[in-house]
N, C-alpha and C positions, 0 to 999 in steps of 0.2 A: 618253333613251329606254331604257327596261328591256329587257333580255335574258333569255332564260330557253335553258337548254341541256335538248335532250330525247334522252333514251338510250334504248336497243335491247338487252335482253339474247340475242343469240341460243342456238340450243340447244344447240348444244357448249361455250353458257359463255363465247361473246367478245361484247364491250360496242361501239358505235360510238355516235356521238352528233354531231348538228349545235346548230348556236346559230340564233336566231330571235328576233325582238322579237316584242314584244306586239301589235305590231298584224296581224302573219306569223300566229302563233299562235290569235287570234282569226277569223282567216280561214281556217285551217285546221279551225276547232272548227264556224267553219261550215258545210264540208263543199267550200270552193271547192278547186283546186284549185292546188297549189306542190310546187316540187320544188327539192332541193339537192344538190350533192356532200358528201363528207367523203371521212376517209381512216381507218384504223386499221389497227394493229399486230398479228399474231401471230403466235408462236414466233419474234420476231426480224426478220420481213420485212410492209415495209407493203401496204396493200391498200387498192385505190379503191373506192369506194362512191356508188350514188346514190339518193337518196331523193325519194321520190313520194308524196303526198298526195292523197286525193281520195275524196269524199262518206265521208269521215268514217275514212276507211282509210290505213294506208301500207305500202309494200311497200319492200321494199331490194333494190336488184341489186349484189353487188360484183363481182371483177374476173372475168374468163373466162367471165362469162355466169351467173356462181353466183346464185342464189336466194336471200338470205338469208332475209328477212321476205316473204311476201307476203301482200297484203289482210287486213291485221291490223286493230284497231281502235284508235285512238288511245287509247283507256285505258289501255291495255297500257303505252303509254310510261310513263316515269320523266322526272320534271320538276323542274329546279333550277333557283332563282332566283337569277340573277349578282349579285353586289352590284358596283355601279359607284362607291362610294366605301368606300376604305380604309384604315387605315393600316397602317405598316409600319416594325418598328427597322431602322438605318441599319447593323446588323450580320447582319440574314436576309437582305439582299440577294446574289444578285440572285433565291434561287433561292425564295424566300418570295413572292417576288412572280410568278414562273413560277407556282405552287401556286396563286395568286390568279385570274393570268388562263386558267388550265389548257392552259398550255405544255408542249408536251413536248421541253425542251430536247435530252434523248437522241438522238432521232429526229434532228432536226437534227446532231447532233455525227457520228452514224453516216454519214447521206449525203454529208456533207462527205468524210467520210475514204472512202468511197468514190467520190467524184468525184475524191479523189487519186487512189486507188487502184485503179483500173476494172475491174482484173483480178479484185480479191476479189469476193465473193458479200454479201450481208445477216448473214450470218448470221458471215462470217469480218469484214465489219469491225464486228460486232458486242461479239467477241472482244476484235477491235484496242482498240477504247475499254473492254471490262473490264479490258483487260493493261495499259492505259495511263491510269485513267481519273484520278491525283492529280495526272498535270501537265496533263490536258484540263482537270480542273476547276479548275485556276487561270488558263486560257484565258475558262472561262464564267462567271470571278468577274468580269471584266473588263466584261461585259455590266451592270453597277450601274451604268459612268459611260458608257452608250452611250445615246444620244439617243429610242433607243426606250422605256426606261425613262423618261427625268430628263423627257421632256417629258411627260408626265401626270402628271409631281407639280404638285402646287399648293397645298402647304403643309409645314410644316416644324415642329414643336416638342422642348422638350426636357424630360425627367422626372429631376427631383433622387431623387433615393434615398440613405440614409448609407451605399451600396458604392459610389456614382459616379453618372454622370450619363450619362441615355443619349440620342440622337438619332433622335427619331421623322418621317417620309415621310408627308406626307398625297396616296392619289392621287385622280382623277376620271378611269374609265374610258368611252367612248362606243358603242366597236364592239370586240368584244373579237374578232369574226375578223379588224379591221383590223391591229389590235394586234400579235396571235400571227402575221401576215403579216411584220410589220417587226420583231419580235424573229427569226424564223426568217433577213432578210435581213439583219442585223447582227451575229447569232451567223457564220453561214458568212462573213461575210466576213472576222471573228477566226480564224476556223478555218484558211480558205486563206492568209492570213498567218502563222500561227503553224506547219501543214503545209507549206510551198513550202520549206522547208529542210531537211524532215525526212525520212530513209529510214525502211526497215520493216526492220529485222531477221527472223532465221527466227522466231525465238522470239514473234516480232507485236510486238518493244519501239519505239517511237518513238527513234529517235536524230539 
C-alpha cells in the first residue's frame, strides 16, 4: 500500500506534515471527512498538532488552542510520494535510512536525555546533545543492528568496483508511521542504557 506525506507550510515559515495512504488521500480529495495527529519541532521545543479534513478543506489546531491552518483548500498542500522499496550501502546506515523513512532521530535523542534529566528545559537538553553529540552518535550508530531496522530488509547484494567491494541493504517499507514508532522505541531505549550511568557536568558534558 502506497503512502504519500502531505506538508503544511505555515506563515511564520514552520512545515508540519502527516502520512496517509492512498486510499485516506482519495477520500479526502473526496471531500469526506478524517482527521490525524502529528507533532513538529520549533526553535528547539516540540509541539502537538491535529489535523481535520472536510468537504475539501483542512485546518490544523496545534498546542494551547493555536490556529495554525484553518479551512484552507487542499491544493495548498505539498504532496510526496514515499517510496516503499529501497536500497541502501551497509556503510549509511543507520542514519541513511532515517532520511529514507523521515525519522527524526534528534527529537528522540533529546527527549531521552530529558527524561534523564527532568529538571532541564527543551531547549537546555537540546544544548546537552550539541555539547555532546559524537559520543550520542556512536549510541545511534548502534541503531543499524536494532530489529527495527534489519527486519525490513529483504535483500542484500554486493558491488565490485577496482577500490573495493561494497554491501548494499535491499528494504520493503509498509507503514512508515509504524516504522518511525519502533525506531523512536529502540533508539530510547540505547539511550536510557547508554544515560543510566552518566552525570551532567556544569559545562552540559556527558561523563
Amino acid at each position: 500500500m502506497k503512502q504519500l506525506r502531505l506538508i503544511s507550510f505555515f506563515s511564520d515559515g514552520i512545515s508540519d506534515g502527516i502520512i496517509v495512504s492512498i486510499e485516506e488521500w482519495s477520500q479526502i480529495k473526496n471531500g469526506e471527512s478524517f482527521s490525524e495527529t502529528s507533532e513538529y519541532w520549533y526553535d528547539g521545543e516540540s509541539f502537538d498538532s491535529f489535523w481535520e479534513f472536510k468537504n475539501g478543506l483542512f485546518s490544523i489546531s496545534g498546542s494551547e488552542g493555536r490556529q495554525c491552518v484553518v479551512e484552507s483548500p487542499i491544493s495548498e498542500l505539498s504532496i510526496e510520494e514515499l517510496e516503499m522499496n529501497f536500497t541502501l550501502s551497509e556503510d549509511s546506515l543507520p542514519f541513511s535510512f532515517f532520511d529514507e523513512v523521515q525519522f527524526s532521530y534528534e527529537q528522540s535523542v533529546i527527549e531521552s536525555i530529558q527524561e534523564k534529566y527532568s529538571d532541564l528545559t527543551i531547549e537546555e537538553c537540546t544544548e546537552v546533545y550539541n555539547s555532546n553529540y559524537d559520543i550520542i552518535d556512536e549510541v545511534v550508530f548502534q541503531m543499524s543492528s536494532e530489529s527495527s531496522i534489519l527486519g525490513y530488509q529483504v535483500g542484500e547484494s554486493e558491488v565490485d568496483e577496482s577500490t573495493g567491494t561494497w554491501g548494499y541493504f535491499e528494504y520493503e517499507i509498509s507503514d512508515f508511521n509504524l516504522i518511525k514508532t519502533e525506531l523512536d522505541t529502540d533508539l530510547k531505549s540505547l539511550m536510557r542504557d547508554f544515560l543510566k550511568d552518566k552525570n551532567l557536568n556544569e559545562e552540559g558534558i556527558l561523563e
